[in-house]
N, C-alpha and C positions, 0 to 999 in steps of 0.2 A: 441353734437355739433361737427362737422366734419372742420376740418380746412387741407385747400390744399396749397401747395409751391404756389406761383403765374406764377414763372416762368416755373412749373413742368406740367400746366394746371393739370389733376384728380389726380398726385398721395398727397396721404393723409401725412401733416404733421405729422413728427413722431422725436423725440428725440432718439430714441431705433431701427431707421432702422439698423444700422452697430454698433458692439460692438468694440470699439477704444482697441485694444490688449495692455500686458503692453511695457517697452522697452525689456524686454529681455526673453519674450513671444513665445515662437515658434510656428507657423504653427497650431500643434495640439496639442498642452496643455490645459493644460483645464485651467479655470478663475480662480485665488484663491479667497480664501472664506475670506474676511474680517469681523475683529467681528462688529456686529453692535450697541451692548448697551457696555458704560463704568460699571466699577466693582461699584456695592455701596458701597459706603464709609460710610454710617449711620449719623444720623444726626450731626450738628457742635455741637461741644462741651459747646459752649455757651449759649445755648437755654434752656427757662425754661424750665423744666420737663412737659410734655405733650405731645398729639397727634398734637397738629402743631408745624412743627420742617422744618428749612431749611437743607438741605442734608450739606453735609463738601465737602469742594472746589467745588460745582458747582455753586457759587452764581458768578457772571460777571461782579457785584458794577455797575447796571445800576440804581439804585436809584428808581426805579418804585414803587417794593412793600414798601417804606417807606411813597411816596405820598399815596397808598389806606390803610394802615392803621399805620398810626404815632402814635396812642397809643401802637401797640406791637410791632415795626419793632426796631430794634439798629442794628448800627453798630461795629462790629471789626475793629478795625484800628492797622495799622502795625507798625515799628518801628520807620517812619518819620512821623506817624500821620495820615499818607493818608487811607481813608473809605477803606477796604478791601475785606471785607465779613458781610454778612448782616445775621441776628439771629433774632427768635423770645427770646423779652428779657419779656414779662412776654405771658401765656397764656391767651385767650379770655375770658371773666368773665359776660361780660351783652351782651344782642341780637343786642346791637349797635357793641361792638367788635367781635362778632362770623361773623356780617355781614363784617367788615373789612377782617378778616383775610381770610373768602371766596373769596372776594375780591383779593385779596391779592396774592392767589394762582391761581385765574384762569388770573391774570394779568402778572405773572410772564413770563415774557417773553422766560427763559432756564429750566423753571419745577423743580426748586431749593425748591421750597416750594411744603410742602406736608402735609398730611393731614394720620394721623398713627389711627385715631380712629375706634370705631365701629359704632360710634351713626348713626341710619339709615335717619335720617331729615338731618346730614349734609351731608351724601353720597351722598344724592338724593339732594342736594339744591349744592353740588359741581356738580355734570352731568348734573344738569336741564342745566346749562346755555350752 
């Protein structure tokens, strides 16, 4: 699908016509290179021992993954109490909670939740969707 300015009549809407230079940018410098993945941190500390593990400080305490599976989701909470960081606090044990916590991961809205196994049905049952 082809999208035109209205006011341009044929030429092709574009995001990416002119590259915006930075402030102190010269003429012919080149772009610099920003990193684009943060470091992994490994999973938070609190998390039972297993392949589903929420990563340490990328959880955003959006509450999500606790609605699709409240049997493994806990919270961390910080020094005034308030929900902080979110952990899987036991692992999946019956096909009711393995369905949660797939759940769970493909809901996560910041990809805090991960999936460390080899098991080839839950690979393939994380990508089917």
């Amino acid at each position: 699908m082809k999208i035109y300015w209205p006011w341009h009549g044929k030429k092709l809407l574009s995001l990416f016509e002119k590259r915006v230079p930075w402030r102190d940018e010269g003429p012919t410098d080149r772009p610099p290179i920003l990193p684009c993945e943060t470091p992994y941190r490994g999973p938070h500390p609190l998390n039972a021992p297993g392949p589903f593990f929420v990563e340490n400080q990328e959880c955003i305490a959006c509450g999500y993954p606790h609605v699709l599976a409240p049997d493994l989701m806990e919270w961390e909470k910080d020094v005034e109490g308030r929900e902080s960081h979110c952990y899987f606090k036991k692992q999946p044990e019956t096909e009711y909670e393995l369905e949660q916590a797939i759940n769970a991961i493909q809901g996560s809205c910041c990809g805090a939740l991960q999936y460390s196994g080899n098991d080839p049905k839950i690979r393939k049952r994380l990508h089917k969707r």
